[in-house]
Backbone as JSON, one array per atom type, in Angstrom:
{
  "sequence": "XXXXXXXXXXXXXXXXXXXXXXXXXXXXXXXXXXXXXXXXXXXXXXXXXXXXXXXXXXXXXXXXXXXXXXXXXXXXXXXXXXXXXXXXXXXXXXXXXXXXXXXXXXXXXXXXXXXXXXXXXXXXXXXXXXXXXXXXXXXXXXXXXXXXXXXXXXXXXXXXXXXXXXXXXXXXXXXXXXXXXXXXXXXXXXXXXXXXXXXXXXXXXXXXXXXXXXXXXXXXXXXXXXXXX",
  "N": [[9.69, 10.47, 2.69], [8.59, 9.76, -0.66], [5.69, 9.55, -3.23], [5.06, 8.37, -5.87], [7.16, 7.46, -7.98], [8.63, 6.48, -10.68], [10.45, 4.19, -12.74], [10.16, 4.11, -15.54], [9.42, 7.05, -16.19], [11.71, 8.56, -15.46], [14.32, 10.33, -16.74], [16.64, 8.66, -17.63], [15.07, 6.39, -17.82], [16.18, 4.29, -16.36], [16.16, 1.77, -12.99], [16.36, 3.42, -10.04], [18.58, 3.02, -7.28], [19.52, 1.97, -3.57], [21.86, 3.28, -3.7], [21.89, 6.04, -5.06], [20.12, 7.34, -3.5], [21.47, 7.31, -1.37], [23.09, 9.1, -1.71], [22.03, 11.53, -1.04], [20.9, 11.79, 1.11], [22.99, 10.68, 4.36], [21.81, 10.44, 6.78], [19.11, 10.43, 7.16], [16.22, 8.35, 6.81], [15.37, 7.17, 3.47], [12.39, 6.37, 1.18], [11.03, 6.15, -1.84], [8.19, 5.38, -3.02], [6.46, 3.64, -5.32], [4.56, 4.32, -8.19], [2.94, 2.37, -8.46], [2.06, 1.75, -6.45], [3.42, -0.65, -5.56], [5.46, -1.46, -4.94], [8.77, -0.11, -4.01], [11.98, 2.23, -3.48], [14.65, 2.16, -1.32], [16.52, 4.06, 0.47], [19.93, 2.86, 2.3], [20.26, 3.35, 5.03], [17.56, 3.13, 5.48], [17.02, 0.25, 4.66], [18.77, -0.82, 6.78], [16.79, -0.51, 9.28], [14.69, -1.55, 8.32], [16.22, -3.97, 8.75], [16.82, -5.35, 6.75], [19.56, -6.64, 5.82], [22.43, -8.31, 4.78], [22.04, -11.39, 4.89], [19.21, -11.13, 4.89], [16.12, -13.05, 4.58], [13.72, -12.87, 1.69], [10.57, -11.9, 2.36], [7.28, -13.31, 2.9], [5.33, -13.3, 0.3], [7.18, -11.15, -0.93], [10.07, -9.64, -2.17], [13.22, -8.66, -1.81], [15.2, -7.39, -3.86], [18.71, -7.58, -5.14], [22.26, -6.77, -5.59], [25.06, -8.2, -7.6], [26.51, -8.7, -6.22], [25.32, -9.91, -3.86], [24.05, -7.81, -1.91], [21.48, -6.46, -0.74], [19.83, -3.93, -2.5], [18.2, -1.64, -2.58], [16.11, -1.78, -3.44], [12.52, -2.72, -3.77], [9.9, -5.3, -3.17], [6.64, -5.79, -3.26], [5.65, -7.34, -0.06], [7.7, -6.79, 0.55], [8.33, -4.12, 0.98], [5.61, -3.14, 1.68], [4.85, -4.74, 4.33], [6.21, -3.31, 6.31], [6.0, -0.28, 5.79], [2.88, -0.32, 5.67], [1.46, -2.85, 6.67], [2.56, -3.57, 9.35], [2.35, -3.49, 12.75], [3.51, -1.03, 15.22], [2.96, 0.47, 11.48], [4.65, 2.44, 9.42], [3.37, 3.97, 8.17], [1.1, 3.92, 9.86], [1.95, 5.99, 11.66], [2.61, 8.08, 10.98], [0.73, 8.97, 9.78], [-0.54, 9.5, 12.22], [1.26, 11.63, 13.59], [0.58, 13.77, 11.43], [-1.35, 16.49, 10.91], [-4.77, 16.73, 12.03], [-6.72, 19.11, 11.27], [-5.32, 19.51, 8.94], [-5.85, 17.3, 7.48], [-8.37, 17.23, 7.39], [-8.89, 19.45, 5.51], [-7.81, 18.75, 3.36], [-8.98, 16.28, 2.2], [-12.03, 17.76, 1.86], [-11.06, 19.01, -0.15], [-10.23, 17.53, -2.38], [-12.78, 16.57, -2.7], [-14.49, 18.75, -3.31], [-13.31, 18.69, -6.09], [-14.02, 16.34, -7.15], [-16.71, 16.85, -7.03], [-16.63, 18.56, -9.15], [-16.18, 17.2, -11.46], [-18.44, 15.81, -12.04], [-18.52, 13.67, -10.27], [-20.11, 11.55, -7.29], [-19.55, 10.0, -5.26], [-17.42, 7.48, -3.99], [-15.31, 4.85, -3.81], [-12.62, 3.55, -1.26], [-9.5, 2.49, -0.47], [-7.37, 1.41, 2.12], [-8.25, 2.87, 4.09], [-8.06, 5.06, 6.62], [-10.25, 4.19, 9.21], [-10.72, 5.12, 12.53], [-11.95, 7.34, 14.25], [-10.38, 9.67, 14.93], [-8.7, 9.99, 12.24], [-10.82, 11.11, 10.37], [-12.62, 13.98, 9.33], [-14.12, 16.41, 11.96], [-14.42, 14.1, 13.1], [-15.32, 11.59, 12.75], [-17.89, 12.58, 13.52], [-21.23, 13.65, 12.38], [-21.8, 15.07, 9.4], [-19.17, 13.91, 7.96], [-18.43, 14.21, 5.41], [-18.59, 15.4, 1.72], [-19.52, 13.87, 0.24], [-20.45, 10.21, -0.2], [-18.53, 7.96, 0.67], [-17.64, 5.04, 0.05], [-15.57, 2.52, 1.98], [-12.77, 0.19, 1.94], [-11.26, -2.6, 3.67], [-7.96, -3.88, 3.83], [-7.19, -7.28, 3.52], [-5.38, -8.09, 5.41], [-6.11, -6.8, 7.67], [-8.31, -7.54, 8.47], [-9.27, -8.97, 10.57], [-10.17, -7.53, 13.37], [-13.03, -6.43, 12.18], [-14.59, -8.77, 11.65], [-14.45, -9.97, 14.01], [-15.72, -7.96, 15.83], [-18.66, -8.34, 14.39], [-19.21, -6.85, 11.61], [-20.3, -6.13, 8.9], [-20.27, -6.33, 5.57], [-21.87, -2.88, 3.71], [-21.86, -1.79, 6.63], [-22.56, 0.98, 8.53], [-23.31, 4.48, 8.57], [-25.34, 6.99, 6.29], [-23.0, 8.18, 5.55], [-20.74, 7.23, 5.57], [-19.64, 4.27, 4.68], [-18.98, 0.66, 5.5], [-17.44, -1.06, 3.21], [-16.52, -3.65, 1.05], [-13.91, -6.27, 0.65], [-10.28, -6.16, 0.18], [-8.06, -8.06, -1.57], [-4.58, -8.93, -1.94], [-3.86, -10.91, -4.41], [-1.99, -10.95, -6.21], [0.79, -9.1, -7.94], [1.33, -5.76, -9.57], [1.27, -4.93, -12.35], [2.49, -2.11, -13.98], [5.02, -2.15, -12.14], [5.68, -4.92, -12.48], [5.18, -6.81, -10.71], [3.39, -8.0, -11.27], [1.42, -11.65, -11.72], [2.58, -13.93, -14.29], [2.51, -15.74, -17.15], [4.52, -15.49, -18.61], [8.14, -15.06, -18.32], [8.59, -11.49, -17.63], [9.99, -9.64, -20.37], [11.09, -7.16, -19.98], [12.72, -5.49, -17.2], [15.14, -7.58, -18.03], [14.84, -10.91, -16.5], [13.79, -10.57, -14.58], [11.47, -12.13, -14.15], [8.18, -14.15, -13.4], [6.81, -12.59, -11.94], [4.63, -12.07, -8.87], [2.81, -14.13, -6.96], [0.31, -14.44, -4.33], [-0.68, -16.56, -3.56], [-2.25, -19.56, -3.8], [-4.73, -21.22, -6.07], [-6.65, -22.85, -4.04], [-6.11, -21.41, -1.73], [-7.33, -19.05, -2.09], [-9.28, -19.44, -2.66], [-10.45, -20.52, 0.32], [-9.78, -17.47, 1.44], [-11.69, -16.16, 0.35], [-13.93, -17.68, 1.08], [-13.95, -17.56, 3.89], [-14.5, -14.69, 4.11], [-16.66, -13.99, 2.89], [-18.69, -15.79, 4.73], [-18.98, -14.18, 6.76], [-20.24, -11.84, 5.76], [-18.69, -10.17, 4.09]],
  "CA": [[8.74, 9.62, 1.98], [8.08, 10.17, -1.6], [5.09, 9.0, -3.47], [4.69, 8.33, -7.07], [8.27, 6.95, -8.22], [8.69, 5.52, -11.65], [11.97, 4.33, -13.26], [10.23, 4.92, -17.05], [9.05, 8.66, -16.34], [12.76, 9.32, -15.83], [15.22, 10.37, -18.5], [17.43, 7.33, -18.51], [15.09, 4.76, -17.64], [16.78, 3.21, -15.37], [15.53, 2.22, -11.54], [17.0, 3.98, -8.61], [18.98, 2.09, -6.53], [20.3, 2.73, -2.42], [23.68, 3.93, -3.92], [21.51, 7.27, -5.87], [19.67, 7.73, -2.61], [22.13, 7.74, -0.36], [23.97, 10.0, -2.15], [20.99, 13.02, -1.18], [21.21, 12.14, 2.39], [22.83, 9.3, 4.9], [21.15, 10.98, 8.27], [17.29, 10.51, 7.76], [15.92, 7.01, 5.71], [13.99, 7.82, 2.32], [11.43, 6.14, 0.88], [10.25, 6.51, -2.87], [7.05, 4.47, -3.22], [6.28, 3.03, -6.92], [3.24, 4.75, -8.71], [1.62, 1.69, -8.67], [2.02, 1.3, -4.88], [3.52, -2.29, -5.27], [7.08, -1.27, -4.47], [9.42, 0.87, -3.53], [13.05, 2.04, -3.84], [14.83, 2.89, 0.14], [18.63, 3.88, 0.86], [20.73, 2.2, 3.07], [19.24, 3.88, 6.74], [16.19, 2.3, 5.42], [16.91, -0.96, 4.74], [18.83, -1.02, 7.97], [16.07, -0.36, 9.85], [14.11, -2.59, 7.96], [16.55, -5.51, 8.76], [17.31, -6.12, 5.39], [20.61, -7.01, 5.97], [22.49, -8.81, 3.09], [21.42, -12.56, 4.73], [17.61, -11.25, 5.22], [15.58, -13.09, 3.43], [12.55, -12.62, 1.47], [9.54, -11.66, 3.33], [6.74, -13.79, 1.89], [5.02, -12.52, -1.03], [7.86, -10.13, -1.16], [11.09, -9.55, -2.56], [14.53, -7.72, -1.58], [16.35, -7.16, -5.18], [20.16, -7.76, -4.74], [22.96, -6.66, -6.49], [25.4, -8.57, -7.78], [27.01, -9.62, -4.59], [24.2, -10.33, -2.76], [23.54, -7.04, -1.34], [20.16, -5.45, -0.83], [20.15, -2.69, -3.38], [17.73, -1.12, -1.94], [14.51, -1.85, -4.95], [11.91, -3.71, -2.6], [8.79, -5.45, -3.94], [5.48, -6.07, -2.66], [5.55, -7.13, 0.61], [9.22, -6.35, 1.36], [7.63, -2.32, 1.58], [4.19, -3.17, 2.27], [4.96, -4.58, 5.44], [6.98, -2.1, 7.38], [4.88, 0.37, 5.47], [1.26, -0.47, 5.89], [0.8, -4.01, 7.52], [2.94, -4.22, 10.5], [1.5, -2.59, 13.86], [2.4, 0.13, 14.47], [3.3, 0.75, 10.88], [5.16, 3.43, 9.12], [2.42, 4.89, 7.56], [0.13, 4.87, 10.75], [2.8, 6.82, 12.76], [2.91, 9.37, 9.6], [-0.7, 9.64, 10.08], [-0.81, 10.24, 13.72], [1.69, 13.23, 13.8], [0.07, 14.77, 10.73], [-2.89, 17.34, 11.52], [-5.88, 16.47, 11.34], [-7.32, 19.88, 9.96], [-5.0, 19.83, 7.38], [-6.09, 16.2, 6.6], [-9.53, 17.03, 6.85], [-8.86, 19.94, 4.08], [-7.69, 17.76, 2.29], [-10.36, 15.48, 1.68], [-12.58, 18.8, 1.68], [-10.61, 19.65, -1.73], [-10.52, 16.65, -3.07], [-14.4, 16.0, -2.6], [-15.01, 19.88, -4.85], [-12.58, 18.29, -7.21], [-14.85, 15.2, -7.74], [-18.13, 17.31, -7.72], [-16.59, 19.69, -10.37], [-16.04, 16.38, -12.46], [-20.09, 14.94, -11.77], [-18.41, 12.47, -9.43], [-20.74, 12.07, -6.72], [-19.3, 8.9, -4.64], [-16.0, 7.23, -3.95], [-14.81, 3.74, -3.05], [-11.55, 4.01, -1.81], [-8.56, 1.74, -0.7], [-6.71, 2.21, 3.11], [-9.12, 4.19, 4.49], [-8.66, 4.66, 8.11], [-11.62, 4.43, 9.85], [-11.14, 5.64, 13.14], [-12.59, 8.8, 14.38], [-9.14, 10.59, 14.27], [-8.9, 10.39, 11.01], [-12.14, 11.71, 10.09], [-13.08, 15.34, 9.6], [-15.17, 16.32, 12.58], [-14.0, 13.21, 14.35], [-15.99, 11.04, 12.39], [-19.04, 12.54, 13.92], [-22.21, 14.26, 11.59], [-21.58, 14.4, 8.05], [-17.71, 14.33, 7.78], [-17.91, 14.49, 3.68], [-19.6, 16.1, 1.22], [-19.76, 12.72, -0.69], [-20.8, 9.39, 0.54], [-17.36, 7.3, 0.54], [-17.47, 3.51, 0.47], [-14.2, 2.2, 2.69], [-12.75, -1.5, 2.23], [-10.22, -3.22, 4.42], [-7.09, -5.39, 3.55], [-7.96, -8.66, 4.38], [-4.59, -8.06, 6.55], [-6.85, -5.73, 8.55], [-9.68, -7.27, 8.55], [-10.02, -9.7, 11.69], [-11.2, -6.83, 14.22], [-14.05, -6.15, 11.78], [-15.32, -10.12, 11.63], [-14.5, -10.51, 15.53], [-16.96, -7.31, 15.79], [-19.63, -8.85, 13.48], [-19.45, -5.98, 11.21], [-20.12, -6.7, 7.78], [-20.42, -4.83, 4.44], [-22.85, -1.82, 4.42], [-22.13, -1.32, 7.62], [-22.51, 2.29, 8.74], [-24.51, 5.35, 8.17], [-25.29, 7.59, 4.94], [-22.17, 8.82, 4.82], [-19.59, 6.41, 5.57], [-20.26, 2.57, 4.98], [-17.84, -0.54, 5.35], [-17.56, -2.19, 1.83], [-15.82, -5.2, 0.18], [-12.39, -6.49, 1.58], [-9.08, -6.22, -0.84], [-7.45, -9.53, -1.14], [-3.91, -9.13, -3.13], [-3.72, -11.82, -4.96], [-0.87, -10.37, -6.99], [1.36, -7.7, -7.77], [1.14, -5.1, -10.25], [1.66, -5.11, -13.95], [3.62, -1.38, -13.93], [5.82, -2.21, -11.64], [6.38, -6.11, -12.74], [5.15, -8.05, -9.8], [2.02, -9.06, -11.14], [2.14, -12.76, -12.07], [2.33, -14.09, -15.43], [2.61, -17.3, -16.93], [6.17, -15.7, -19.27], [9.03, -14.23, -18.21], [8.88, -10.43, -18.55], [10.68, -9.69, -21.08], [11.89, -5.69, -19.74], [13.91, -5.81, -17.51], [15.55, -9.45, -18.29], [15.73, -11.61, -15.54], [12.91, -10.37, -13.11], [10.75, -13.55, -13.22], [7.64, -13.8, -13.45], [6.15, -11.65, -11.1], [4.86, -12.48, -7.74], [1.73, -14.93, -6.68], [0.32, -14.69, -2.93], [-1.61, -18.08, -3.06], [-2.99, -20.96, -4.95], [-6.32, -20.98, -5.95], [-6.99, -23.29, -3.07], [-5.57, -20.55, -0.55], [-8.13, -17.61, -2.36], [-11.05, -19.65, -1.86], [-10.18, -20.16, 1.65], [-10.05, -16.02, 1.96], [-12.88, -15.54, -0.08], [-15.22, -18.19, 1.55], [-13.94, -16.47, 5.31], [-15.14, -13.21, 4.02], [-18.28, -14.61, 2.43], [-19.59, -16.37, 5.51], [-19.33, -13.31, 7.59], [-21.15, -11.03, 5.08], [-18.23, -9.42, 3.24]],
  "C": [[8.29, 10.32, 0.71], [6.61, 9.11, -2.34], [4.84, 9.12, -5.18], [5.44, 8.39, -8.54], [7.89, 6.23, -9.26], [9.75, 5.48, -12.6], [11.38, 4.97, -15.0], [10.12, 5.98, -17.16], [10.55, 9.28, -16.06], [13.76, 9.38, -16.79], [15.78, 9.59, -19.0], [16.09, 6.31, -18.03], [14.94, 4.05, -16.74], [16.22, 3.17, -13.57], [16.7, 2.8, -10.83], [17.58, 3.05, -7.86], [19.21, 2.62, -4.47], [21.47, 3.43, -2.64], [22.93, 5.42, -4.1], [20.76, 7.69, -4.55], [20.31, 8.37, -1.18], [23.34, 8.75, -0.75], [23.47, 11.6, -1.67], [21.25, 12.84, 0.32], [21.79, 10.35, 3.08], [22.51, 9.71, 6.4], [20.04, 10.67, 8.23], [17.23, 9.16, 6.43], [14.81, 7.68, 4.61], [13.86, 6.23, 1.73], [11.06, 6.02, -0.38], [9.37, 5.42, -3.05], [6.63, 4.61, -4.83], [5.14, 3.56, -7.29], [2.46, 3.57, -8.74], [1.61, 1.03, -7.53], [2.01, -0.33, -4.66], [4.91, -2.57, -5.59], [7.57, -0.21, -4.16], [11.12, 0.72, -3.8], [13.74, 2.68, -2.22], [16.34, 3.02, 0.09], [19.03, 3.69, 1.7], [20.31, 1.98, 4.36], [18.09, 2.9, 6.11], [16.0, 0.88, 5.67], [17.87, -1.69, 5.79], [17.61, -1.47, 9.13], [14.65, -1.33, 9.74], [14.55, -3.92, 8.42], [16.78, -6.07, 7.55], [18.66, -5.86, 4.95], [21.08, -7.97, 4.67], [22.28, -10.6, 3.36], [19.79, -12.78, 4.91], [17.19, -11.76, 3.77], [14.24, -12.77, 3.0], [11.9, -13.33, 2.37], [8.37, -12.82, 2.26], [5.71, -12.77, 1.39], [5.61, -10.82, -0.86], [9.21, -10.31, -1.9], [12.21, -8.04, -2.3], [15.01, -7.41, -2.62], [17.93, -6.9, -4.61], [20.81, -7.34, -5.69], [23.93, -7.9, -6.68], [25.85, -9.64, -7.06], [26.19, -9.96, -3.64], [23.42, -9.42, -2.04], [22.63, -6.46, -1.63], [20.61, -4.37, -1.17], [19.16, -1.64, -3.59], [15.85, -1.18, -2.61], [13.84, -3.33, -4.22], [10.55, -4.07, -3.46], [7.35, -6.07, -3.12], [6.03, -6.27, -1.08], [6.72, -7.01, 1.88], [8.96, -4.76, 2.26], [6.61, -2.04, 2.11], [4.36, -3.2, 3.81], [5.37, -3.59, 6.37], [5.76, -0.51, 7.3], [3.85, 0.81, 5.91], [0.67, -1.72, 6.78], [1.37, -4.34, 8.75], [2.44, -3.27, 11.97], [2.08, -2.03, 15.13], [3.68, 0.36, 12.91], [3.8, 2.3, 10.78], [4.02, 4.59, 8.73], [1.1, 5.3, 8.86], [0.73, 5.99, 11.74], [2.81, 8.04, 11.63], [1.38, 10.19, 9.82], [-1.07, 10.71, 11.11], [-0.23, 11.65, 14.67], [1.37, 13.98, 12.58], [-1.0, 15.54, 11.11], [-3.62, 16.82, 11.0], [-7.05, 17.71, 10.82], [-6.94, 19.81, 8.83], [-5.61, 18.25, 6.62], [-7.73, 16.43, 6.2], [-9.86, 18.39, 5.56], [-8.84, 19.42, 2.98], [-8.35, 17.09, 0.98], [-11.35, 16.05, 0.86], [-12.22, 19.16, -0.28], [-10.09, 18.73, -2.57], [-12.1, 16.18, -3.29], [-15.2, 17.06, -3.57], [-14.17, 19.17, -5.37], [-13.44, 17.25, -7.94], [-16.47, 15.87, -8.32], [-18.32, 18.12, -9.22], [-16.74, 18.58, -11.68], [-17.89, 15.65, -12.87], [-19.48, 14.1, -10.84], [-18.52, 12.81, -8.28], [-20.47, 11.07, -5.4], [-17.88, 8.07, -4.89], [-15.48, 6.03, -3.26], [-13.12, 3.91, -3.34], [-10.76, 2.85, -0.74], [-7.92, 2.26, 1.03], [-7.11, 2.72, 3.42], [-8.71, 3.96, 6.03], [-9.74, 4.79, 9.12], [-12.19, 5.01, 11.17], [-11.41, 7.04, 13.37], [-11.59, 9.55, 14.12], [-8.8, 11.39, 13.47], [-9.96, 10.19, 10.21], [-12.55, 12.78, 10.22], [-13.95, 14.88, 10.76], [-15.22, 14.76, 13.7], [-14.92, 12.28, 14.26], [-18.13, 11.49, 12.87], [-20.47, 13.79, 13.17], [-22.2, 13.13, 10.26], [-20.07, 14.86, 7.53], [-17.52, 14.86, 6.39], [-19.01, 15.3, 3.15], [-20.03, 15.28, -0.26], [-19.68, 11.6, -0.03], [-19.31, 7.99, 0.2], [-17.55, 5.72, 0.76], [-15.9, 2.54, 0.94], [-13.95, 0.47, 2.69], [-11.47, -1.53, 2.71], [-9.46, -4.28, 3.07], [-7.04, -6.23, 4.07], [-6.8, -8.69, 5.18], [-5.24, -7.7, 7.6], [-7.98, -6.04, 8.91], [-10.6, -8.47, 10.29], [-10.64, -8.95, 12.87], [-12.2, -6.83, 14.02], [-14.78, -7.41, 12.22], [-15.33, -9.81, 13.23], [-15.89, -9.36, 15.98], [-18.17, -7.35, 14.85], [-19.86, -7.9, 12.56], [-18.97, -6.2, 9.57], [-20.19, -5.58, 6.6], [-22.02, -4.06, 4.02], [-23.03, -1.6, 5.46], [-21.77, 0.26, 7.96], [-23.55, 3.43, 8.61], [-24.31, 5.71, 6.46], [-24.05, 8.26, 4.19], [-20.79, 8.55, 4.66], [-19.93, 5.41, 5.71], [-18.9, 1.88, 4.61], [-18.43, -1.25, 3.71], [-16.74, -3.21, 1.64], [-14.53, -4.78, 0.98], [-11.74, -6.78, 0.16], [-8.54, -7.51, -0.24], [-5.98, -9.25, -2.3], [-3.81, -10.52, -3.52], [-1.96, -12.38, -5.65], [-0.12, -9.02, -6.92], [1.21, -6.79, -8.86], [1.91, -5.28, -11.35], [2.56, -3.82, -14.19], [5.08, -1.51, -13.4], [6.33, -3.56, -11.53], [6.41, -7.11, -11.84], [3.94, -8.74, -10.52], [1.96, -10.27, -11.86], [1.71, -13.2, -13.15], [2.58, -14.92, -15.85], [4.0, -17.09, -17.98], [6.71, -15.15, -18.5], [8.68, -12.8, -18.57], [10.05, -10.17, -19.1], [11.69, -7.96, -21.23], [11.12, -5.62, -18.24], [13.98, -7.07, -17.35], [15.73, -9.53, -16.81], [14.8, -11.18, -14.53], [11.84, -11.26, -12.91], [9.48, -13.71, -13.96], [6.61, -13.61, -12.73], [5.54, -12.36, -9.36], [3.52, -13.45, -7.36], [1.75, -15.19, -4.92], [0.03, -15.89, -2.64], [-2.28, -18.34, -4.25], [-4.41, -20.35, -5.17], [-7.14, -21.5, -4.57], [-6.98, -22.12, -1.37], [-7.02, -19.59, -0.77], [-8.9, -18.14, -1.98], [-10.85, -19.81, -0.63], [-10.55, -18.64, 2.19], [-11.33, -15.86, 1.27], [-14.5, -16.51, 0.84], [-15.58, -17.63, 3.05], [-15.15, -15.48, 4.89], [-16.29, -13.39, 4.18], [-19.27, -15.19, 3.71], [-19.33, -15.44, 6.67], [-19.93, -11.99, 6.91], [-20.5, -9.94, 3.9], [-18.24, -9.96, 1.19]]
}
């Protein structure tokens, strides 16, 4: 698993495909996740394992990229990577979690939290947080940080919270539930996010990706709203 993949920061340009990946290894599946965490590029093992076979089709609000002939070429978009990723249960990323340490994660944090104080930054709303004790210095129990973190759910994630009536500001001084992420869209670096032209680099990729109508958002936003998020 790499993190922070971008076809312009390299010399030609050009994206990565499964052919350039599977060229480094075809025993273990890789990964490179898009700097603007709204894609990814996987080789072959991967998109095996994924099921993205050359009649799978798009996931919704996702996309496979094909080559010529039809074949998944391994350049995945929103919620082609998301899913497997981050939204399906148990995801990739919570199984990554769960055999990582949790001292070293709670260093982590630890040295990211002097990094913010050295800057004046004294507070932190942040994105994916996982909330159980686990992963939480100290096992969520005192004062895990040494800055007061505000944590929001993806409205994928978020029906435990409602079913437990647990709304925003919920928590103590040093960890509180905040606002719920709704994608709407996809990202403007990486060319999902939706636009009313064609982008115009590279030709031919669309324009960009749209989860739902307006009619759909208010739907998620009035949910949220009438349980306190």
């Amino acid at each position: 698993m790499g993190w922070g993949y971008a076809p312009y920061l390299l010399d030609d340009k050009k994206d990565l495909t499964r052919e350039d990946l599977d060229r480094e290894t075809a025993k273990h599946p890789l990964c490179l996740v898009h700097v603007s965490v709204h894609g990814a590029v996987v080789n072959s093992l991967a998109l095996k394992e994924f099921g993205y076979l050359r009649k799978a089709p798009n996931p919704p609000g996702g996309k496979i990229c094909r080559a010529a002939q039809g074949e998944p070429n391994g350049i995945l978009s929103e919620s082609a990577f998301m899913g497997p990723l981050f939204f399906n249960s148990p995801s990739i990323y919570s199984r990554m979690m769960a055999e990582s340490d949790q001292r070293g994660r709670a260093k982590a944090i630890s040295r990211c939290a002097a990094l913010f104080h050295r800057l004046g930054i004294v507070g932190v709303v942040t994105p994916l947080w996982m909330l159980d004790p686990p992963h939480l210095p100290g096992g969520g129990r005192g004062r895990p940080f040494s800055f007061p973190p505000s944590c929001f759910h993806l409205n994928h994630w978020a029906n435990p919270l409602m079913a437990a009536g647990i709304g925003r500001g919920f928590g103590t001084e040093w960890v509180k539930i905040g606002a719920i992420k709704v994608f709407l869209d996809g990202g403007m670096s990486s060319r999902t996010a939706a636009v009313s032209k064609p982008y115009a680099h590279p030709p031919g990729i669309g324009k960009g990706i749209l989860n739902d109508d307006q009619k759909g958002i208010n739907r998620e936003i009035e949910k949220f709203d009438q349980v306190g998020h």
